[in-house]
N, C-alpha and C positions, 0 to 999 in steps of 0.2 A: 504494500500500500504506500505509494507514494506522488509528488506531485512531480511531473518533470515540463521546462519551460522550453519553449521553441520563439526562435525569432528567423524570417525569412534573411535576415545579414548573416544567420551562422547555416541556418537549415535551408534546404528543399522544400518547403511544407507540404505542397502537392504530393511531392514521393515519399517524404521519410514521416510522415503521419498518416494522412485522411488516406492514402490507396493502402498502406500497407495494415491499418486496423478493418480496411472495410471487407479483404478477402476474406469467403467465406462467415462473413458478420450473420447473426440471427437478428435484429433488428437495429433500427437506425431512426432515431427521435431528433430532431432537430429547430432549432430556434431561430429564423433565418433572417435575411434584409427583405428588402423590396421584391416584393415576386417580378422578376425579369425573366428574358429566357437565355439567362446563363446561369440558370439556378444550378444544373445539374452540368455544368460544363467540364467540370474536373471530375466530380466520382459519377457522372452517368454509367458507364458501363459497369463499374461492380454494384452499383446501385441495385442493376438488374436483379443480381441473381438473389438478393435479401428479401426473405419472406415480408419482414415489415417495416414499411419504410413509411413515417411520420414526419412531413413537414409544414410548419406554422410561418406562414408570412405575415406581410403588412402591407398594405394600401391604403392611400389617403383618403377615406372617405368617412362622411359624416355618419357617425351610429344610428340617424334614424334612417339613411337612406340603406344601410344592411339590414332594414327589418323586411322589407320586401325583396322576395326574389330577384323580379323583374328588373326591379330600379337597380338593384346590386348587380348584376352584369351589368347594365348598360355604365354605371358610373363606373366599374370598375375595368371597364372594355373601352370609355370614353377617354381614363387616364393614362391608361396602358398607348395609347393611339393619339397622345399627345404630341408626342415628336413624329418629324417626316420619316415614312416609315420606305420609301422605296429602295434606298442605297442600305438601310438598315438590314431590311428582308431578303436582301441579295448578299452582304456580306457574311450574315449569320445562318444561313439557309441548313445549313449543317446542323448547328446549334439548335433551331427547331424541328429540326426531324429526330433529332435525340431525345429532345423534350416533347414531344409530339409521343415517340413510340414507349415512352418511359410513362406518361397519364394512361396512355391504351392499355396499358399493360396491370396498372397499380391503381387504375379508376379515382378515387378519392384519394390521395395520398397525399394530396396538398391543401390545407384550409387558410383562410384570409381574417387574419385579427380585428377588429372594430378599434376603432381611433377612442372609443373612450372606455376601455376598458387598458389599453397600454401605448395610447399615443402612436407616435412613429417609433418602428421597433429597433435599435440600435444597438441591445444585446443581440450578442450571438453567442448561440450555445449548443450543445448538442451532447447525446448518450448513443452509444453504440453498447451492443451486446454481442460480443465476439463470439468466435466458433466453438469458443471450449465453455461458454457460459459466463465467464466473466465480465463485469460493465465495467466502462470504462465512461468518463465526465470529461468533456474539452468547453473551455469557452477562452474567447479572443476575440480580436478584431479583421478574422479572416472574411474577404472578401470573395464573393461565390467565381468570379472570373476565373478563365487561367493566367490573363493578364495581371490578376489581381493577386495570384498565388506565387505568381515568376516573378514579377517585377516590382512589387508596389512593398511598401513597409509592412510586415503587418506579425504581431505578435501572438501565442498563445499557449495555454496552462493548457495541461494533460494531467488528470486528477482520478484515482484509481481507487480513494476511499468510499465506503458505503454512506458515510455522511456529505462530501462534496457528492456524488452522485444522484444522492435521494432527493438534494439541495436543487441542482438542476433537473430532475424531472418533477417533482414539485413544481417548479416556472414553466415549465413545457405540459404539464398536464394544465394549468390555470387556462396558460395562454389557447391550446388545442382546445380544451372543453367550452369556452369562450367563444370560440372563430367559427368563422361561415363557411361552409365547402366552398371550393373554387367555383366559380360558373363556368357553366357548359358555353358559355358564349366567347367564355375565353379559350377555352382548352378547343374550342374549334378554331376562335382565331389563331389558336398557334399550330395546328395544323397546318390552314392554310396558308398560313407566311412559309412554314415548310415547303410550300410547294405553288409557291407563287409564281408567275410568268406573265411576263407583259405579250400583249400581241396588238399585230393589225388587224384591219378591219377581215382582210382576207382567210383570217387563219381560225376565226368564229365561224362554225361552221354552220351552228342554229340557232335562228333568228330569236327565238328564245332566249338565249346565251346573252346578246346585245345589251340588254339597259343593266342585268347585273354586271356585264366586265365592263359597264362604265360607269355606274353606280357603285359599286361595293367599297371603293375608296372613298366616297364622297364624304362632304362632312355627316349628314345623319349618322351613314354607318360607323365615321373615326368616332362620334360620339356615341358609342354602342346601340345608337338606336339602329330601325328599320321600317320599310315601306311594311304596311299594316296589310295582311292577305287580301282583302278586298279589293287595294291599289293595287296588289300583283295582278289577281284576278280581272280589274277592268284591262289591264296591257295586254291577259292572255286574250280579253274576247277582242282586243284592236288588231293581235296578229291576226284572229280567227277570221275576221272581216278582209283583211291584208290580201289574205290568200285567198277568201273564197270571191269575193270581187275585184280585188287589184286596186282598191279604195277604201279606204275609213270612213263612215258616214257613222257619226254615234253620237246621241245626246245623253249625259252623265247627267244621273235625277237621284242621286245619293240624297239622302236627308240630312241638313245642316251639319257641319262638325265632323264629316269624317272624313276630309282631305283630299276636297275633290281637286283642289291644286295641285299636292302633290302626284295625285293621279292622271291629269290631263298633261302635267309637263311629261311627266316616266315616259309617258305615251307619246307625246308629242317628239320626245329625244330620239326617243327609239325609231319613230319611222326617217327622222332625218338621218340615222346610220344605216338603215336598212338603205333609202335612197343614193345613199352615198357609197354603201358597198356595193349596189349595184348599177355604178358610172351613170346613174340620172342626172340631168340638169340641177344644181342644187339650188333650189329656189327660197325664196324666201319666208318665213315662217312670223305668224303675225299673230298675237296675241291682241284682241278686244277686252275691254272690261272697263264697267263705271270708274271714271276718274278717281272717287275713294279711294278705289281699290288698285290702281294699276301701283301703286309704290309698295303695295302690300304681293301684289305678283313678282315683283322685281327683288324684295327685300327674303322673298324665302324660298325662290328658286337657286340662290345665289349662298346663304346662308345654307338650306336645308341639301342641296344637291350641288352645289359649286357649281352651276349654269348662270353663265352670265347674260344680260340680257339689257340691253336699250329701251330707255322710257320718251317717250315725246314729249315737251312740254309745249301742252298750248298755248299757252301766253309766249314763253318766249321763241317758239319755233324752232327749237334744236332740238336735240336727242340728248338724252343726259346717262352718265351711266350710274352704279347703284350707288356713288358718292356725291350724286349731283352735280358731278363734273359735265360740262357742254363737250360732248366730243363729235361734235359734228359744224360744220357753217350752220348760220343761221338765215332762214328765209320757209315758207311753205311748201319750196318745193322739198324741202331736205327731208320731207318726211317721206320720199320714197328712196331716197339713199340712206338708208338705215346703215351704221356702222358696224353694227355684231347681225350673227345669222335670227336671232328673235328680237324684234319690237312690239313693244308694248305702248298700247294706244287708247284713249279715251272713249267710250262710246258714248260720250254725251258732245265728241264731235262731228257724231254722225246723225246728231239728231237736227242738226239744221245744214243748210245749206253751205257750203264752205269749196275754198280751190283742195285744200288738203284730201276732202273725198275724192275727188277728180284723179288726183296724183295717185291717189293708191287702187284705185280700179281703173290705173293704166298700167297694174303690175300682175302677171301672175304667181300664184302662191303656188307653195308645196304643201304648207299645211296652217290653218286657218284655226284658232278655237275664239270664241265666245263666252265667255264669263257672263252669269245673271241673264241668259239667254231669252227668259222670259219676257225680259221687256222689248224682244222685238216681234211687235202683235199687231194683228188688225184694231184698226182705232175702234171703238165702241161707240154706243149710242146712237142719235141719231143727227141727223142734217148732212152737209154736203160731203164731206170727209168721212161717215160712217162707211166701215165697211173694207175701206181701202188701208191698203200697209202703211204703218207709221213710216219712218227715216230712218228709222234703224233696222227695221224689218226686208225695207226697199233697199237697202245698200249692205245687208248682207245676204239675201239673193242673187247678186250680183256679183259678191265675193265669192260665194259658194261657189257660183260657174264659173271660175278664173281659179279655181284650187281644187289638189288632189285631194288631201283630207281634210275633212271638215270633220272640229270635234266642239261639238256645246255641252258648257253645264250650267247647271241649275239646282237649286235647291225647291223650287217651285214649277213644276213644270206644268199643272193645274191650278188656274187661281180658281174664281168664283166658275167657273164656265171651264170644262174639262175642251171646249173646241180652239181653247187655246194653243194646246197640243201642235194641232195641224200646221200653225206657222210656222212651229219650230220643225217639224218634221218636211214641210215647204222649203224649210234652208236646206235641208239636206238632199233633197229632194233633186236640187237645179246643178247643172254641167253634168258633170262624169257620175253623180249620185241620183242619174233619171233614173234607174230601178228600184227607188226606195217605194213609193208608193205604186208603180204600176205606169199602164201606159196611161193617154189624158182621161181616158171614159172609166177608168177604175174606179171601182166604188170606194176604193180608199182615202182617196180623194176629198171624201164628202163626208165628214162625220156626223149628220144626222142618218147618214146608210145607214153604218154601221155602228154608231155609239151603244146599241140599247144591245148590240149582238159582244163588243166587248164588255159589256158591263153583266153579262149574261142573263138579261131578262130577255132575251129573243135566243130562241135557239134557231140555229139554223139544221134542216132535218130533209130539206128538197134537195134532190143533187144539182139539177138544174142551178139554182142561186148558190147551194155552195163552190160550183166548177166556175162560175161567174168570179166569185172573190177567191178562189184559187190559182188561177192559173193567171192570174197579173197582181201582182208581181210573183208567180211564182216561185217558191222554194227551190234553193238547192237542198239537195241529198242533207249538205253538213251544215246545213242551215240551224239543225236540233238536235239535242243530246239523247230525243224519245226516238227508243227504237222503232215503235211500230207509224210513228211518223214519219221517218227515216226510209222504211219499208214500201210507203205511200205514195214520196217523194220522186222512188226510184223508180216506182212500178211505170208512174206515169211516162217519165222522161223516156224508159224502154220503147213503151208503147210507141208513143208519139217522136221518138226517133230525135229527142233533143240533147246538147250536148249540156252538162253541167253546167255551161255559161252563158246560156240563153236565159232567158227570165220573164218569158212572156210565152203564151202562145195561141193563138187566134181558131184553131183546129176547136170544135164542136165536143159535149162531151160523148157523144155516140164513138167518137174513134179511141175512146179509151177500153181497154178489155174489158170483158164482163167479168172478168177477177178483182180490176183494178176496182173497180166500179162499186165491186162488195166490199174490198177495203174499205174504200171514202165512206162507204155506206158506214159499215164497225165502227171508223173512229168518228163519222160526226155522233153515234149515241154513246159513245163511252165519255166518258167523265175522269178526271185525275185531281183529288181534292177539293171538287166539286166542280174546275175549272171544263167549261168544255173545250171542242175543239179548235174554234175560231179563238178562244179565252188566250190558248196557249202558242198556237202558231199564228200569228200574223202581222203584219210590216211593223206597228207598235213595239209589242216586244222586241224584233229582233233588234230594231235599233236605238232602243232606249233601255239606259243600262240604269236601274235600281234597287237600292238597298236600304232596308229601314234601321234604325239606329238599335230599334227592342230587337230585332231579328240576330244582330248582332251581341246584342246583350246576354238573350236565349241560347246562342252558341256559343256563349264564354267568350267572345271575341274581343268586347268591351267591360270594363267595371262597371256595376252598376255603382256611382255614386252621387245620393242625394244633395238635396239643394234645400233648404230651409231658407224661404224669402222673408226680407225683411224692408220694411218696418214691421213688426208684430208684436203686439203690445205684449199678450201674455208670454214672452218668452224672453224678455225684459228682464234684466235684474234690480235695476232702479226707476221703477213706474214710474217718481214724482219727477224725477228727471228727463225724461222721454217724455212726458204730459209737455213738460214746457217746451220743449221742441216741436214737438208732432202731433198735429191734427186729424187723430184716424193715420191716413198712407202720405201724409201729405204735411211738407214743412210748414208753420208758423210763419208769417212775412207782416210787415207795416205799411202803415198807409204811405208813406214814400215809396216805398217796393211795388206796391198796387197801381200810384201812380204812374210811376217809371214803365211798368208794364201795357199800362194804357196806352201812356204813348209809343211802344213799341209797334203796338197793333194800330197805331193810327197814322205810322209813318209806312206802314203797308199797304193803308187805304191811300197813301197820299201817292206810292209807286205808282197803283192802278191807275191813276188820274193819265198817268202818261204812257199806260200799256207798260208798265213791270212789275203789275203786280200778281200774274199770275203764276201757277207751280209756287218752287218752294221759295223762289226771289220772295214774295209777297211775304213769308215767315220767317227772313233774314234774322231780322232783328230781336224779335219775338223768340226764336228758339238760340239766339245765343246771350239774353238773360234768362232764359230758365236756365243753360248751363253756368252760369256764374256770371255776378254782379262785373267782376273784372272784364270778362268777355263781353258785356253788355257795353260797357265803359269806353275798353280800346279799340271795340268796331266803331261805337258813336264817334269818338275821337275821329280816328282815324279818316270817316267819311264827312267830318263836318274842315278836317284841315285840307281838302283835295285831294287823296289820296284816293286810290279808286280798293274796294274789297272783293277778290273773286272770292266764290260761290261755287264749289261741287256739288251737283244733287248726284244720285243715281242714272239719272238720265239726261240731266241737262249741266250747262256749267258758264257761267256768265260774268261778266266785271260788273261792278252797282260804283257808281258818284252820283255827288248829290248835283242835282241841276235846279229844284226849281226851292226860290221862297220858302214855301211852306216846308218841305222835308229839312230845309235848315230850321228853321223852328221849333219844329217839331221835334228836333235830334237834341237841340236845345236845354229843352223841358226834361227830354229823359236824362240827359248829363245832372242839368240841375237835381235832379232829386236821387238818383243815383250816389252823387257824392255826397250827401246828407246822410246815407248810410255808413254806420261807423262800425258793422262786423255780416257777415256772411252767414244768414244761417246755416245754409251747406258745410261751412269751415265750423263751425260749432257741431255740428251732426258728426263730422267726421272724426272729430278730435273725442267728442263724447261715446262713438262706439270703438274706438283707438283704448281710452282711458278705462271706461266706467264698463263699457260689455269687455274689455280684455281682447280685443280682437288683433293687437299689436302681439302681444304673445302667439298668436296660433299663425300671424305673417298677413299681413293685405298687399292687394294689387289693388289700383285705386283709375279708373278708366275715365277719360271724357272724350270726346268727339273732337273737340277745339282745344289746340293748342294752345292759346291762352289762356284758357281753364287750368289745364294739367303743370301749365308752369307757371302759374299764380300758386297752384295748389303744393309744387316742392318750394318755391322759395318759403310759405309759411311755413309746410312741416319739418324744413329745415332749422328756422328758425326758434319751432315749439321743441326740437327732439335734436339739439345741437349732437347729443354723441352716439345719435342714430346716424347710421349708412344710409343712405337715401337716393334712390336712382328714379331719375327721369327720361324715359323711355320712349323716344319720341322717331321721326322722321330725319334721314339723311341729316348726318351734321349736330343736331339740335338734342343729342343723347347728353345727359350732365351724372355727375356723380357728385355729394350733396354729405358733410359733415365737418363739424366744429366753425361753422359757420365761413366755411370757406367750400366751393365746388370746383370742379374741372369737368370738359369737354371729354366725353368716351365712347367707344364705338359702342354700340347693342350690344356687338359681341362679350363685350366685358362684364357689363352689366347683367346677361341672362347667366354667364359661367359664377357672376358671384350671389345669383341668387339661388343655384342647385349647390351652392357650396354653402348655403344655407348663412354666408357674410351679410348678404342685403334680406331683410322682412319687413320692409315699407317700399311698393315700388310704386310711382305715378306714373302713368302711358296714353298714348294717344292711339288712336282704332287707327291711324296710320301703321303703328309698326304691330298687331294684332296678332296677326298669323304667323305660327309656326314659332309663337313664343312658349316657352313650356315653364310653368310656375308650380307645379307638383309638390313643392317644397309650403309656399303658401294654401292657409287654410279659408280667407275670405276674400270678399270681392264687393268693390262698393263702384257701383255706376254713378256717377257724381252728375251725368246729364242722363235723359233719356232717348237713344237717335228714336229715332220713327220707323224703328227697322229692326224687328227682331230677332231678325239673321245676325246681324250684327250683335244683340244682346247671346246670345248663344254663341256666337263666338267667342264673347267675351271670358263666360261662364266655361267655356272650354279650354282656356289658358290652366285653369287648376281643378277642373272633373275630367282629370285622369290618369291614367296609370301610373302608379307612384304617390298617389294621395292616398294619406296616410291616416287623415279622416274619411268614416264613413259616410258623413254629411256633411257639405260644407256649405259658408253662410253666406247670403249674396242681400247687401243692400240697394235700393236702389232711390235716390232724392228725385223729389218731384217741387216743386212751391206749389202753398194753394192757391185755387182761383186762377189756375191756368191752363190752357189747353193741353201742359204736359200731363196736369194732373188727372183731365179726364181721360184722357190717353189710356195712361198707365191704370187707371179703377179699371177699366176694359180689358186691358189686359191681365190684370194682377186676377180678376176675377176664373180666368180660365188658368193662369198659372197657377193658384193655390188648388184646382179644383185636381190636377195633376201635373205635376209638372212636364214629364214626356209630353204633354201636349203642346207645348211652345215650340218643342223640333216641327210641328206640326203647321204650326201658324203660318202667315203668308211672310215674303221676304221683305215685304215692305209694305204701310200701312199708305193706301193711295189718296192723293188729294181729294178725290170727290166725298172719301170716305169722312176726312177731317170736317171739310164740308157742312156734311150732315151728322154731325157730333152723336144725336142722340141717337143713332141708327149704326154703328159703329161696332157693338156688339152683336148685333144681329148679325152684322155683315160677319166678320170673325166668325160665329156660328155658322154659318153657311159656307166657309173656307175648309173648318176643320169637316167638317159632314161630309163635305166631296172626298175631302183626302183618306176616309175612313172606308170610301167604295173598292172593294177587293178587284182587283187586276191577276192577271196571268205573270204580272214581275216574280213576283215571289216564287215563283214554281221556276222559271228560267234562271234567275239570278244566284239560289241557294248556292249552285256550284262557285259561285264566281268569290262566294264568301269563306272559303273553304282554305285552310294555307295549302300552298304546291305543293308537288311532291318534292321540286327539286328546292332547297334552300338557298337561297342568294349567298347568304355568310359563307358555304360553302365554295363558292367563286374563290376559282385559282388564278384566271385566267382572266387576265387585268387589260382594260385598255389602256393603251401607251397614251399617256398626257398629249405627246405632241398630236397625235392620233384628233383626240377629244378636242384641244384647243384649236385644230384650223377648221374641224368641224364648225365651232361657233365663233369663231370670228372672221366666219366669210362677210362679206358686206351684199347686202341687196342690190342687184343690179337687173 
């Protein structure tokens, strides 16, 4: 029994210790550093042949994020994938296939310590039990390298006593009974670093293979995340379509919240490699979507997938990239000289007449999508204009026949009237997508045909009218996953002597077999979950891809986690305190505040006087004091000193100056009485569910629509919570970071890494940077304005209900003032959201002006939005598969595409 000392200046330590105790060892307990993959680089191979081999690492990550599985790969897959891994995974490639065939072999052999049970672990220690039974105790500062064993300083004690022994397995049982098993997300990513290869386009042999060897590096996946099965699934049915037409025609009707972004870019990526692997023209690729939102497309395609991509800005007529850098001349026409291969474009400047429209339907596309698709519809009502396509409907018709694939989504593809539908399917419909509906005389055509036949209160049962809506647009064979549909498909084709790629055919049905003839007969009376025949095959489904959020939920796909809305009184813990704030759902305000309000709504009347007071121009002013006193303030300001205020709506987007008399007056009045206010109730509301409900402890995200709101709202809570971290979380540029009463300018990126590191739990944000922000770490959520749009409330509420939330219920306030149009708003709505809340993924995506309109009918209308959405379709029966994960796993992508590869891909220029 004795201790004996080694130092790498006198010893070997590689040879003359750890190989020569480990032959033939009975087991091997070990206290280790950073799990790398040179854990086992020196004793890997006698490692082998030891029955049991125990090793306890460290990684940096926060103990409540190792209480969940899930979160604990990805953070700990997200760390590991911090540094650039290409020269890495080629230099060490040996080194992972060692450590690769050593987990294969020994399964759990390695666990991962939690940071608050022993911090960063910095002892190293270890017990070996040799071949003759004796144990043996080493601890030092041996580092796991060989580099670290041959060259670097490093000491260590060799201690043979049963009291030093018992000493260090005592540390090594604490710490092992303690730690996490490795994740399988890792112990696959070190596989596949094992056997990583870069390749070209040519060397992908199926088309499959494509968006994960150029995806699998992307940032999601360096951040141990990944595309969610459903987004794999819409890509499989984009190749399905690929092949069985030679076109993409698909509109994506996912419900709220499950990334239909990042599902329409994967897809959109992928057909421009496909195009590009097979020497097509590589054309241009064009993203639409309401002005809101095109910085929100820009900001997490780039972020979420490292696709870079070009924004237009309309006011100033260049292209900017995701820094707001101008990287293009400036003029209208430059918006058909796009700089990178995707631009991203305004659809609110397609709603009027402009040279920019002109410019871009003098270009053809390769691939076209449409964001919030829905708003491009036959106008309604009636008088001269009923009837006919809006501006956005009419010019992307137009687009649609100048591009190979066309892909729309939507989180509403029925509002009040399901024949809204047919517009969108009308887009897809024109150029190279004429087989979506059939030929001109199709009844598909015409949704009063058929609406009551997919809705299935009409069966169809005469063969005559069902060979009618059969055989235009005709099925291919792989058009269905049902066999005996499949069987139907083929019979005919035989008969009638058509090849797979015909889609029409004009032949009578007497020249079909009389076999064929008793098939068609079998499947129009057979039924499949009640769905009939027409239910499940025809042009609707094939090219409308949806999934509902419970469908997902029901197959484990999603967490279910609650929402308790607030304000609610009984769930309060200082009733007399919430009384003096809150009115029922609805804050407290003063007769200045009421005033100021009036004149908001009266400088809307005063627009009208000159034709702008219609859409949302007319509620300028109006909805930016219900989001905050300050925002009320610096627009009046701003438009009473000649500065002009642009205006995003969803579909439109305009400059406002004051031009006449009275709007200066009237802006007047609301200044005056505005600054007679000497506190915010929203900023009392805020600070009071921070303080008194404790909602600082469990983390908030705090959201408004207007920048000016959210950074009124950090410079206070800056100033209330000096040695709080405070992140303001906004658009290109205007990201801050917020303590001891001094801030600095930071990327998002910083700001989202230090709030899963659990450093930031007060953040402020703007619906600008929304998407694709992940706050799993915080527990509430306070909407500080109300938009008119409760796509966007669910989005919001989707930043922290999900995976990785650690509450089962989490808490979402939401401020309204009383006696304002926000207010009744919101009783309309609050009323169907307390009733369930899955019913707001439900709700329409936007609350329409006629509906404000008529206030007291607003509910009704809602009721009759969710009623339609609740009528069963054929999706569900066609879509299950799409929600299902692959078989093959993306993480398991060896085979990489080569950066240079990727990057001339998208920074070809439109031409």
């Amino acid at each position: 029994m004795s201790i004996r000392r080694f130092s790498s200046r006198t010893h070997r330590l590689d040879a003359s210790f750890l190989l020569q105790h480990l032959k033939g060892a009975r087991s091997y307990k070990r206290i280790a550093g950073y799990f790398t993959s040179s854990l086992f680089e020196v004793a890997g191979e006698a490692l082998d042949g030891i029955p049991e081999v125990k090793i306890v690492c460290n990684v940096d990550i926060h103990p409540d994020d190792l209480k969940v599985a899930q979160l604990r790969e990805s953070k700990m897959l997200g760390r590991w994938n911090e540094r650039a891994l290409e020269a890495e995974a080629l230099l060490n490639r040996d080194r992972y296939r060692r450590l690769d065939a050593f987990l294969k072999r020994h399964g759990q052999a390695v666990r991962v310590a939690p940071d608050d049970i022993c911090g960063f672990v910095h002892g190293k220690a270890g017990v070996i039990t040799l071949a003759d039974g004796r144990r043996l105790g080493f601890i030092g500062s041996m580092n796991e390298t060989r580099s670290g064993w041959q060259r670097h300083y490093e000491i260590l004690w060799e201690d043979e006593s049963p009291e030093g022994v018992a000493w260090i397995e005592a540390e090594f049982d604490f710490l092992w009974n303690a730690a996490k098993p490795l994740p399988q997300a890792v112990i696959r990513e070190v596989h596949r670093r094992g056997y990583r290869r870069e390749v070209v386009f040519d060397e992908i042999d199926e088309d499959e293979n494509l968006a994960p060897a150029a995806l699998i590096e992307s940032p999601l996946y360096r951040e141990g995340q990944q595309l969610q099965p459903w987004q794999q699934g819409f890509l499989t049915e984009c190749l399905r379509h690929y092949r069985l037409y030679g076109v993409v025609r698909l509109l994506l009707a996912d419900e709220v919240g499950l990334g239909k972004t990042l599902s329409l870019v994967t897809a959109a990526l992928t057909l421009c490699l496909l195009m590009d692997k097979e020497n097509g023209p590589r054309r241009p690729v064009a993203i639409f979507a309401p002005a809101t939102l095109t910085e929100q497309w820009q900001t997490e395609m780039l972020d979420k997938l490292g696709i870079p991509a070009a924004r237009w800005d309309t006011v100033r007529k260049v292209w900017l990239d995701a820094d707001e850098r101008a990287i293009s001349p400036a003029g209208r026409e430059q918006i058909a000289r796009c700089p990178l291969r995707i631009g991203i474009v305004s659809t609110g400047l397609m709603m009027r007449d402009s040279l920019e429209k002109q410019h871009l339907l003098g270009l053809r596309f390769g691939i076209v999508i449409l964001d919030e698709a829905h708003k491009a519809r036959t106008r309604q009502g009636i008088g001269r204009d009923a009837g006919s396509p809006n501006e956005l409907l009419a010019f992307m018709r137009e687009i649609a026949a100048r591009s190979d694939h066309v892909l729309l989504g939507t989180a509403t593809p029925i509002q009040t009237d399901p024949r809204d539908l047919w517009d969108l399917l009308g887009i897809l419909h024109q150029g190279r997508g004429h087989f979506v509906l059939g030929h001109d005389w199709a009844a598909w055509h015409r949704p009063d045909d058929v609406l009551d036949i997919l809705a299935g209160r009409q069966d169809v049962l005469d063969l005559g009218h069902a060979w009618e809506l059969l055989r235009s647009p005709l099925p291919r064979v792989e058009s269905t996953s049902e066999p005996r549909a499949r069987r139907l498909f083929s019979a005919i084709r035989q008969d009638l002597v058509l090849t797979n790629g015909e889609w029409q055919s004009n032949r009578p049905l007497a020249d079909l077999a009389e076999e064929t003839r008793e098939i068609l007969e079998e499947e129009l009376e057979r039924r499949i979950a009640g769905a009939t025949f027409f239910q499940r095959e025809n042009p609707l489904v094939r090219h409308v891809v949806l999934r509902k959020r419970q469908q997902l939920e029901d197959a484990g796909l999603l967490t279910r986690v609650g929402v308790e809305v607030h304000p609610n009184r009984p769930k309060v813990t200082e009733p007399r305190l919430f009384d003096a704030l809150f009115e029922g759902t609805a804050l407290r305000t003063s007769e200045d505040f009421r005033e100021a309000y009036s004149q908001a709504r009266a400088f809307g009347k005063a627009l009208a006087k000159r034709g702008k007071g219609s859409g949302f121009m007319k509620n300028l002013m109006e909805q930016r004091i219900c989001s905050s006193i300050q925002a009320g303030l610096a627009t009046a300001r701003r438009l009473l000193h000649g500065e002009s205020v642009h205006e995003e709506g969803d579909e439109f987007e305009a400059d406002l100056t004051v031009e006449t008399r009275e709007e200066r007056e009237v802006l007047e009045r609301l200044i005056d009485r505005l600054q007679r206010l000497s506190s915010d109730p929203k900023m009392q509301a805020v600070i009071h569910f921070l303080d008194k409900e404790k909602w600082l402890d469990l983390g908030v995200i705090i959201f408004s629509q207007y920048y000016d709101t959210a950074k009124w709202l950090a410079d206070a809570l800056a100033a209330r919570y000096p040695e709080e971290a405070i992140g303001l979380y906004a658009g290109a540029g205007r990201s801050r970071l917020y303590q001891r009463g001094d801030s600095v300018a930071v990327e998002r990126e910083t700001l989202k890494r230090m709030v899963a590191e659990h450093q930031i739990r007060l953040m402020v944000a703007t619906d600008a940077a929304c998407e694709g922000l992940n706050l799993q770490t915080l527990g509430t959520l306070i909407n500080v304005d109300l938009p008119w749009n409760p796509t966007r409330l669910e989005q919001r509420i989707g930043r922290i209900k999900r995976f990785g939330q650690k509450r089962e219920t989490v808490d979402m306030l939401n401020l309204v003032f009383e006696q304002t149009v926000d207010e009744t708003i919101y009783e309309r709505l609050s009323e169907r959201m307390r009733n369930r809340y899955d019913l707001f993924g439900s709700l329409p995506d936007t609350i329409k002006d006629e509906w404000i309109e008529d206030i007291e009918s607003l509910g009704e209308k809602l009721d009759e939005y969710i009623n339609a959405q609740k009528t069963a379709t054929g999706f569900d029966l066609r879509y299950t598969a799409t929600m299902t994960p692959p078989d093959k796993d993306w993480r398991d992508c060896t085979e990489v595409l080569s950066r240079r590869d990727f990057s001339v891909l998208l920074r070809s220029a439109w031409s």
